[in-house]
C-alpha positions in Angstrom: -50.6 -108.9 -265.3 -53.8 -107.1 -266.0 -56.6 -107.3 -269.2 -55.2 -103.6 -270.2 -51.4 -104.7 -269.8 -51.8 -108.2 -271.6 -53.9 -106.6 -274.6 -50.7 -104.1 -274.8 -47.8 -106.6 -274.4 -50.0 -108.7 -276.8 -50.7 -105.8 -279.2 -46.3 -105.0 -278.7 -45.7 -108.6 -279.9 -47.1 -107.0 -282.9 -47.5 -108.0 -287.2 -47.1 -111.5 -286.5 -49.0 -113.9 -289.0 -50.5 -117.7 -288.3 -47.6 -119.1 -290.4 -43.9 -118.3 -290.9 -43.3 -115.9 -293.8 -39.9 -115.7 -295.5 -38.0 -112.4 -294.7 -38.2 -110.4 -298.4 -37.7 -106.6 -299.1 -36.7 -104.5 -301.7 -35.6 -101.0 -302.4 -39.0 -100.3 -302.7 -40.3 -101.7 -299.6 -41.2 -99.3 -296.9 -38.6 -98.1 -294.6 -37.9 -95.2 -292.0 -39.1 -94.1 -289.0 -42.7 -94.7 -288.8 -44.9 -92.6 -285.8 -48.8 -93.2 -285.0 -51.3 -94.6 -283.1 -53.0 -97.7 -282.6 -56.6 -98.4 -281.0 -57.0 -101.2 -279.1 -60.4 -102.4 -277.6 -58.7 -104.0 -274.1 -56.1 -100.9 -273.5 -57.7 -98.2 -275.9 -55.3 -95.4 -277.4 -51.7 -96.8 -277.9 -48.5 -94.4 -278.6 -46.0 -96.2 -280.5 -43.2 -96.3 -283.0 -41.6 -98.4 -285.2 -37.9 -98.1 -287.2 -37.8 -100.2 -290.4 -34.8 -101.1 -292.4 -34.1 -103.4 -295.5 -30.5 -105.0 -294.7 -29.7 -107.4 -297.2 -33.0 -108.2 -298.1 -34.1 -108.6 -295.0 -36.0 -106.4 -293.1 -34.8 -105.8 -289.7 -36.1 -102.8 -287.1 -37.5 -102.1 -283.4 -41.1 -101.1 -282.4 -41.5 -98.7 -279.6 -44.9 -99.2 -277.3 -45.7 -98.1 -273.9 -44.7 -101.3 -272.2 -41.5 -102.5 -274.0 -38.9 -102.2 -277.3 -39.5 -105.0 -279.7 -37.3 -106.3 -282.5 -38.4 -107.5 -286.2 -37.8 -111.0 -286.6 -39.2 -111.2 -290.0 -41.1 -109.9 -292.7 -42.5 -109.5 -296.3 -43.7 -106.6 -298.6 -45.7 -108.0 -301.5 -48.4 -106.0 -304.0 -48.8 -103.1 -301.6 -49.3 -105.6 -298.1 -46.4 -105.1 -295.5 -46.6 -108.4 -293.0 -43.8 -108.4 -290.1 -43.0 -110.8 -287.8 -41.8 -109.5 -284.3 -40.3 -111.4 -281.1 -42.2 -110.3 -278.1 -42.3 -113.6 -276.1 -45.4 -115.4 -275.1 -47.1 -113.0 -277.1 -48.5 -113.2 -280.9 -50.3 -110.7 -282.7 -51.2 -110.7 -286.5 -51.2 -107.3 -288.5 -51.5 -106.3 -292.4 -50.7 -102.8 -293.2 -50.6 -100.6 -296.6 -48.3 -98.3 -297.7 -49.6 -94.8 -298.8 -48.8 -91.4 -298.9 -45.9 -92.4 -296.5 -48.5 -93.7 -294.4 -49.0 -97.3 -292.8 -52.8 -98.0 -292.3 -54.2 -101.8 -291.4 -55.7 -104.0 -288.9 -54.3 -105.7 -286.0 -55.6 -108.9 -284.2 -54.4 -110.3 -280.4 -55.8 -113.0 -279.3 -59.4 -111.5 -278.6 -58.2 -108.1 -279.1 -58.3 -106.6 -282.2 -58.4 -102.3 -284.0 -56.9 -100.5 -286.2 -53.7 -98.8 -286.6 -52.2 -95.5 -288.4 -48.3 -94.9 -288.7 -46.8 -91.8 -290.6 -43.4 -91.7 -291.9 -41.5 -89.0 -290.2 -38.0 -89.3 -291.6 -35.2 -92.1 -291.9 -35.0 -95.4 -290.0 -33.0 -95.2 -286.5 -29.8 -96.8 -285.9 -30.7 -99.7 -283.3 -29.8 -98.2 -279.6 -26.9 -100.2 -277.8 -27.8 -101.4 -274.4 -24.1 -101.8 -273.3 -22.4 -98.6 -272.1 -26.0 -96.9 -271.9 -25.1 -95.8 -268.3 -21.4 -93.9 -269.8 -23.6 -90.9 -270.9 -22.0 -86.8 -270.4 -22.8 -85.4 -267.1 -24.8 -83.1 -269.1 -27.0 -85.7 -270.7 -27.5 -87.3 -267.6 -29.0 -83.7 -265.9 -31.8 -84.3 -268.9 -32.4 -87.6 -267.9 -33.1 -86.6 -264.3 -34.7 -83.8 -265.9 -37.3 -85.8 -267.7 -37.7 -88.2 -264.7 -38.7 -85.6 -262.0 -41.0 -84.2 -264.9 -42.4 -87.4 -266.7 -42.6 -89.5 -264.4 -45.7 -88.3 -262.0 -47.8 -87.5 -264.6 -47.8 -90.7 -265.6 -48.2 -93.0 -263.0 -52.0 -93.7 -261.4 -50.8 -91.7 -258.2 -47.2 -90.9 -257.8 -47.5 -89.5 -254.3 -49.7 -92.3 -252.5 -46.8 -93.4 -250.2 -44.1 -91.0 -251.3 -44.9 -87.7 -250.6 -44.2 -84.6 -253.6 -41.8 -82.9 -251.1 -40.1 -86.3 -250.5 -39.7 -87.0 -254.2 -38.7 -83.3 -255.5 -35.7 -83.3 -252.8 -35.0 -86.4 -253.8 -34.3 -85.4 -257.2 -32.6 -81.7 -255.9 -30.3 -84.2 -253.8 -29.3 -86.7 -256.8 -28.3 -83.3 -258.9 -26.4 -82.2 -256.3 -24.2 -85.0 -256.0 -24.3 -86.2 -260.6 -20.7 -84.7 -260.7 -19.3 -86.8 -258.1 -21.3 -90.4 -259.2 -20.5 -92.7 -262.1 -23.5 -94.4 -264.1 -23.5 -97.2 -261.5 -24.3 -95.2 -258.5 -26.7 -93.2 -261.0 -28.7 -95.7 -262.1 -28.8 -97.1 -258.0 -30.0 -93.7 -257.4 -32.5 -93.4 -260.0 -34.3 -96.7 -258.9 -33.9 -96.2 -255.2 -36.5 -92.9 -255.7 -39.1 -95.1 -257.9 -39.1 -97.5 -255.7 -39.9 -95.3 -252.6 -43.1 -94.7 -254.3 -44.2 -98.1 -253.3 -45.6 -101.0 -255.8 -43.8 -103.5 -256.9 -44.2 -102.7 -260.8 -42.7 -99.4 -260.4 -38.8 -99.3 -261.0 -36.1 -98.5 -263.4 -35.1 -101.6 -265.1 -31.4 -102.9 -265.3 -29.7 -102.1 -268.7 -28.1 -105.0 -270.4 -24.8 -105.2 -268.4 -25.2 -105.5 -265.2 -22.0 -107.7 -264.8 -23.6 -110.8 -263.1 -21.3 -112.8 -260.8 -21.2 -116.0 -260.8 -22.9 -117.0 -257.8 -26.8 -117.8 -256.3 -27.6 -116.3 -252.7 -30.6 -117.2 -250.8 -31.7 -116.6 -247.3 -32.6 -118.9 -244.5 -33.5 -117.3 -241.3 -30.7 -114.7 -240.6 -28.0 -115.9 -243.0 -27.6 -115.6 -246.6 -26.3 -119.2 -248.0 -23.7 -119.9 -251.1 -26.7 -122.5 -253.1 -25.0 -122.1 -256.2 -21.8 -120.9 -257.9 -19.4 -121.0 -260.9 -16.9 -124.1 -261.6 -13.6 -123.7 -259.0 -15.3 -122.5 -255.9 -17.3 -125.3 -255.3 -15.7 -125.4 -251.6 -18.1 -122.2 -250.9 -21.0 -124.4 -251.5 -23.5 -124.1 -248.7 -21.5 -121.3 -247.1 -22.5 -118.3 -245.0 -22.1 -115.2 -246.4 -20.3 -112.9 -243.7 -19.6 -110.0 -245.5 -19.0 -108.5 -249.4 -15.6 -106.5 -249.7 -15.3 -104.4 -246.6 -18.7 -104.3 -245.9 -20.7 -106.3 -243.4 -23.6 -108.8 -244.7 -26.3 -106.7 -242.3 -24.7 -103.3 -243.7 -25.0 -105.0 -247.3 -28.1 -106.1 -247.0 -29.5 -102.2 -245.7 -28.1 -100.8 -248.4 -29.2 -103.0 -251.1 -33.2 -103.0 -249.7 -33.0 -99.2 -251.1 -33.4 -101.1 -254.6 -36.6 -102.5 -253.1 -40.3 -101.6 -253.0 -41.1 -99.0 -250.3 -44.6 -100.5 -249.9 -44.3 -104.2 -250.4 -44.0 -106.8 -247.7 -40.2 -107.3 -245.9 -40.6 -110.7 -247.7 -40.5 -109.7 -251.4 -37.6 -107.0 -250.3 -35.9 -109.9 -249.2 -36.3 -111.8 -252.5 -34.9 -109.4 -254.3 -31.8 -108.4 -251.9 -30.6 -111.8 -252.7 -30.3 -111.0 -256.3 -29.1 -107.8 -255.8 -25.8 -109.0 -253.7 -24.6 -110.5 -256.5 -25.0 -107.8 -259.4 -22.2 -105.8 -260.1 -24.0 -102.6 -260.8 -25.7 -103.0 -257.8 -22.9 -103.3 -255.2 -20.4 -101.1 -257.8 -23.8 -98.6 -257.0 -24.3 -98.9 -253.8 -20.6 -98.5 -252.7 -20.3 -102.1 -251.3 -17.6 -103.0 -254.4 -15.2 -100.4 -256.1 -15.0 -102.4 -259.3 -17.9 -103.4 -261.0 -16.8 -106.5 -262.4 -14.7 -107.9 -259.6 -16.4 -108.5 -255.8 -15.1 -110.3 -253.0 -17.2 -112.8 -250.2 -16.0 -113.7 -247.1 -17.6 -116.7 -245.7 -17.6 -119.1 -243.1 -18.5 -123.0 -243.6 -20.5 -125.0 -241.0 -17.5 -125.6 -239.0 -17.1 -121.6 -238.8 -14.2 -122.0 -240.8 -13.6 -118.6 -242.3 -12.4 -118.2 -245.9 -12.7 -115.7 -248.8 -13.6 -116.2 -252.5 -13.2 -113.7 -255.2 -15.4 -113.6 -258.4 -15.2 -111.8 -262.0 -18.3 -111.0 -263.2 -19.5 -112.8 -266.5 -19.9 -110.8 -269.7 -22.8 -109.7 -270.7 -23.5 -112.1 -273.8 -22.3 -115.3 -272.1 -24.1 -117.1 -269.1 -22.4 -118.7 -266.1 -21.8 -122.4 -265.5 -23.5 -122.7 -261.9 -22.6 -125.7 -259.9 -25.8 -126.5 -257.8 -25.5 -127.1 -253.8 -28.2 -130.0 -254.4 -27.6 -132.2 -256.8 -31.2 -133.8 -256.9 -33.6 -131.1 -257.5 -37.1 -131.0 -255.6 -40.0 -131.6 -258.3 -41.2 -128.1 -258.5 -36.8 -126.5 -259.7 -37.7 -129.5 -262.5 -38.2 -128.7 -266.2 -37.0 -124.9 -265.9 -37.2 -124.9 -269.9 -40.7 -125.2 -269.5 -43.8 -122.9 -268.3 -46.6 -124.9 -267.5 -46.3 -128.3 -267.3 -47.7 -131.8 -265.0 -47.7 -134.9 -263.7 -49.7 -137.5 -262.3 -48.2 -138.9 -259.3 -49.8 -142.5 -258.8 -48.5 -143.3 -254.8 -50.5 -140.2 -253.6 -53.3 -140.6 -256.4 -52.3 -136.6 -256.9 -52.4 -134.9 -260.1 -49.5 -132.1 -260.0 -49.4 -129.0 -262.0 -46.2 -126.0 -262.4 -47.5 -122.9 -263.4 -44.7 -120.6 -264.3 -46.2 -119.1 -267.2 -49.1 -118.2 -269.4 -48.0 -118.4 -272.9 -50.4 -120.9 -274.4 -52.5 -121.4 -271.7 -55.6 -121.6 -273.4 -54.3 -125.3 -274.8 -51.9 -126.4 -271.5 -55.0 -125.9 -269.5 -56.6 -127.9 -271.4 -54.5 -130.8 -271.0 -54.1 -130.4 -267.8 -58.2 -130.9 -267.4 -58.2 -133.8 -270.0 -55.9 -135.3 -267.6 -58.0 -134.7 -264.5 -61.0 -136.6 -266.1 -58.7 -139.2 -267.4 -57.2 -139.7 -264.1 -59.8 -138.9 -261.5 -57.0 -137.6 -258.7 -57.8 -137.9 -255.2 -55.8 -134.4 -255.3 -55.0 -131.8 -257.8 -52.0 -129.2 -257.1 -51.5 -125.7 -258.9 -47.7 -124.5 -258.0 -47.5 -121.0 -258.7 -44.5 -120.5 -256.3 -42.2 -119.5 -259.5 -45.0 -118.1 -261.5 -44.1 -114.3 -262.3 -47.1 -112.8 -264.0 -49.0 -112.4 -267.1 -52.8 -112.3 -268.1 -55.1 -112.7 -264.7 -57.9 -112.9 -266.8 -56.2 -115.7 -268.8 -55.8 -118.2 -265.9 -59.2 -117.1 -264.2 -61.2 -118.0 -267.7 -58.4 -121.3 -268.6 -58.0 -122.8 -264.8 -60.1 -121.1 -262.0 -63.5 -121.6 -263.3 -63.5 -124.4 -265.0 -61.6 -126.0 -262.0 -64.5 -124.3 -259.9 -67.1 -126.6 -262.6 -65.4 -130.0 -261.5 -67.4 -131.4 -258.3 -64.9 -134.3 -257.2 -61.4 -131.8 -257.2 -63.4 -128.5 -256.5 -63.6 -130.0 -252.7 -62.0 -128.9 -249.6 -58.3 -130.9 -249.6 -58.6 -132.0 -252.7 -57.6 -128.6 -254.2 -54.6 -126.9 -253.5 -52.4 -124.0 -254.8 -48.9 -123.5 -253.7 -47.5 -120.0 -253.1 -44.9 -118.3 -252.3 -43.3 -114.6 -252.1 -42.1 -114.8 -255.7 -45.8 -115.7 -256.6 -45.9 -112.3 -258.3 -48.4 -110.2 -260.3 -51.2 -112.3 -262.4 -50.2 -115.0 -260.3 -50.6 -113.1 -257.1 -54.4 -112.2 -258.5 -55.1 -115.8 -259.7 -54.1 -117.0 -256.3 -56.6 -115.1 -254.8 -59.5 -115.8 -256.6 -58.9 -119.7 -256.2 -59.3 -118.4 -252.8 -62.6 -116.4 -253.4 -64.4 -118.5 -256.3 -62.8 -122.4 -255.5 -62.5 -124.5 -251.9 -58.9 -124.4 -252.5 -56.6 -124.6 -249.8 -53.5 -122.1 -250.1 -49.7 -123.8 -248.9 -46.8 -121.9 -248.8 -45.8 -118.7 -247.4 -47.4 -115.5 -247.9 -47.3 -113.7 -251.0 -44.7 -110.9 -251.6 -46.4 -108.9 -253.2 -49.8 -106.8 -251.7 -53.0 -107.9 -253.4 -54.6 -104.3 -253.0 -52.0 -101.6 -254.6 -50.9 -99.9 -257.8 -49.9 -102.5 -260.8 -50.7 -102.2 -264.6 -46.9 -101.5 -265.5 -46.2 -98.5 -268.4 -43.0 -97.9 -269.6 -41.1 -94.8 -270.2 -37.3 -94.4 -271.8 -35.1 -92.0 -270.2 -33.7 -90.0 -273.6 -30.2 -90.2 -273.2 -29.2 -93.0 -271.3 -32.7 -95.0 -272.4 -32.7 -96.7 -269.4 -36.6 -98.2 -269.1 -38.9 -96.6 -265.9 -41.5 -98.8 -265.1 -44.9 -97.2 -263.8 -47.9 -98.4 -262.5 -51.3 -97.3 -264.5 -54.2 -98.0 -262.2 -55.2 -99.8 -258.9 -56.7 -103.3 -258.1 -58.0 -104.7 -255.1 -58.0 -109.0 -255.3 -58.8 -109.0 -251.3 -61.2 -107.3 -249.3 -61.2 -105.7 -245.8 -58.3 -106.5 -243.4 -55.2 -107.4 -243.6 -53.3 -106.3 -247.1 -51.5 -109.3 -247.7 -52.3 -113.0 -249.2 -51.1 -115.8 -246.8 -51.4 -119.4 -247.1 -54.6 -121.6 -245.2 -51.1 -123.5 -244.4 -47.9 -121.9 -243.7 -44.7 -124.1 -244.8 -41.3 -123.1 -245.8 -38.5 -125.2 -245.8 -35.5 -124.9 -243.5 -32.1 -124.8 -244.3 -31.6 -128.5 -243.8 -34.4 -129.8 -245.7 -33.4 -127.5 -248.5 -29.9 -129.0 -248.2 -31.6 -132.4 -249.1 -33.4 -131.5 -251.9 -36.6 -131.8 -250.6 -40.0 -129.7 -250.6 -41.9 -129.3 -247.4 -44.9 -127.6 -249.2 -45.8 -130.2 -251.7 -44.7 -133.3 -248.9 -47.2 -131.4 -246.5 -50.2 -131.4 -249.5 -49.2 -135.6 -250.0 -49.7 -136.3 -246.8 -52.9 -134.1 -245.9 -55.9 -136.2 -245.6 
């Protein structure tokens, strides 16, 4: 979300070239298990790794970086020059790189980022890690994970103990070792995130391994009640339901336990958020003791005529993806065009020129558009929606959209601006929001950001050796608001009710329309 994390994640994307090369290597290409260094000018100093095989004349392998495992899409070995392609996401970075003395030595570029880099062969290339059944690890081998956790894990975030105290976290960890030879990986890994997040922010966890046996099924909350908005083909009747309970236990009791999986120093509204997704994980309620079979959970539920009824899901496997049948059939503008991350319209009734902002890969050109289209059009009213937007690259949408929206004098005008939020308006968003707010006469619409604009972000990664489970920790602190009140709310406050949710529509953007 920050310069330091993007140069990394871009740097991770790593030995990309301009143009698609064809995938070639030969006995004599460089392979194995390659250790070193590389020097960024954003993020400085950068550990990684990087396992290189030749599979039928192919290379194939995974690089190893603070933030993230990446895997080798492509590649070529040609007069001495190693160039690999490797899928990171959003992300491109080109590399060239020698081979000598066992030693990989060349030049990276990202973006505006660009250094050198030194790997050293230490042995033969690793067998690719399987995700699945990462959490079925010996009693013994989870002891070294916990081991490594309580060890690693405060000296390398900014400030472990800001919110969690070093007494708190050390009994903690004597607690979770008391009780290993009773848990399974399930209640392990529930375990093992509840204690990162009770020190605080947001972008410190332990990730979810690849199987977390999804059921098929979409919560979301509305006042007190969590509603059925979407679920798999056959139990369409739950559609719209109120959850009453999962298994045996109570929705209030449910939702308790699963706010243990949430940051300790967020706001209630992100915890919320995430709860929703959490009740309807297998590992999480399998973990938490809400279901006593991972892959099979049952939902009582009561419709609108508080007619009580029951429905019992299987999880999905892990490689497939459910078939959800949508409670509204005709989506609001904004849960449009999911495939793609930033994208507008002009919307000629309201003379308003709207923008979703979900993501910042190519930003550089979508901004663009988006202001070609601003002069083209001359809108009475332009809209940036970064309700759904995640993070990324602050510095990205500050140089791309803030300031150059700042430069334009007939949209940079009190309500003729606006930017939509929301509490999954998350990370570079959450910073981006807030300096349309310092630097722009925007008006903010929505409801207040999740996360807290002062705290600890700038996510690291560790892997846990055994089970390799990925702990997220923050690097460093930023404050994008100033004195008062730690939270970013809206100049307008709008959600929408369960009824106008029901109909499909969007109170936030109807309320910008009709502003004047």
């Amino acid at each position: 979300m920050t310069p330091a994390l993007s140069a990394i994640g871009s740097f991770v994307a790593f030995l990309v070239l301009g143009a698609a090369a064809v995938a070639d290597c030969t006995l004599e290409s460089p392979t194995g298990h390659f250790q070193g260094t590389a020097s960024s000018k954003q993020a400085g100093k950068l550990e990684i790794s990087l396992d290189l095989r030749c599979v039928d004349q192919h290379f194939e392998g995974e690089l190893v970086t603070p933030v993230g495992t990446y895997t080798v899409k492509t590649g070529t070995y040609s007069a001495g020059e190693l160039v690999l392609q490797l899928d990171a996401g959003a992300d491109m970075v080109s590399v060239r790189a020698t081979l000598e003395n066992q030693t990989l030595r060349g030049q990276f570029i990202a973006g505006d980022d660009a250094g050198p880099l030194k790997l050293l062969r230490t042995g033969e290339a690793h067998t690719p890690r399987s995700e699945e059944g990462s959490l079925h690890i010996s009693q013994e081998q989870w002891v070294e994970d916990v081991d490594f956790f309580a060890r690693e894990f405060p000296q390398r975030h900014a400030n472990a103990f800001h919110h969690l105290t070093r007494e708190q976290f050390e009994a903690a960890i004597a607690e979770l070792k008391r009780r290993l030879p009773r848990m399974n990986g399930d209640e392990i890994y529930v375990a093992l995130d509840h204690i990162a997040n009770t020190i605080g922010d947001a972008h410190t966890y332990v990730e979810f391994p690849a199987d977390t046996a999804d059921l098929p099924l979409e919560l979301q909350r509305f006042g007190a009640d969590y509603r059925v908005v979407a679920i798999g083909t056959g139990f369409e009747k739950a559609l719209g339901a109120r959850v009453l309970g999962i298994g045996d236990t109570p929705i209030v009791k449910a939702r308790e336990l699963a706010a243990s999986m949430t940051p300790g120093e967020e706001t209630a509204a992100l915890a919320d958020a995430r709860i929703g997704r959490f009740l309807t994980m297998g590992i999480a309620l399998h973990g938490l003791g809400i279901a006593s079979d991972r892959n099979l959970a049952s939902y009582t539920l009561a419709d609108d005529q508080g007619r009580v009824f029951t429905v019992s899901l299987r999880a999905t496997p892990p490689e497939s993806q459910a078939d959800l049948i949508d409670l509204v059939k005709e989506q609001p503008l904004y849960r449009t065009n999911s495939a793609q991350g930033f994208w507008h319209v002009y919307l000629p009734e309201s003379r308003t020129l709207y923008c979703d902002f979900r993501e910042y890969l190519h930003l550089d050109h979508n901004a663009e558009a988006l202001l070609r289209e601003a002069k083209d059009k001359k809108p009475d009213k332009l809209v940036i929606d970064l309700r759904q937007n995640s993070g990324g690259d602050y510095t990205q949408g500050l140089k791309y959209l803030v300031d150059p929206i700042r430069s334009l004098p007939e949209i940079n005008q009190r309500g003729h601006l606006f930017v939509l939020i929301g509490v999954d308006t998350f990370s570079a968003a959450m910073s981006n929001a807030a300096q349309f707010r310092q630097r722009t006469a925007a008006m903010l619409v929505g409801e207040p950001i999740g996360e807290r604009p002062n705290s600890y972000q700038e996510a690291r990664e560790m892997r846990l050796p055994n089970s390799q489970l990925r702990v997220r920790h923050s690097t460093q602190y930023y404050e994008f608001a100033g004195k008062g009140e730690n939270i970013i709310r809206p100049d307008r406050e709008v959600d929408a009710s369960w009824e106008e949710y029901k109909q499909g529509r969007d109170p936030v953007l109807e309320w910008v329309l009709k502003y004047k």
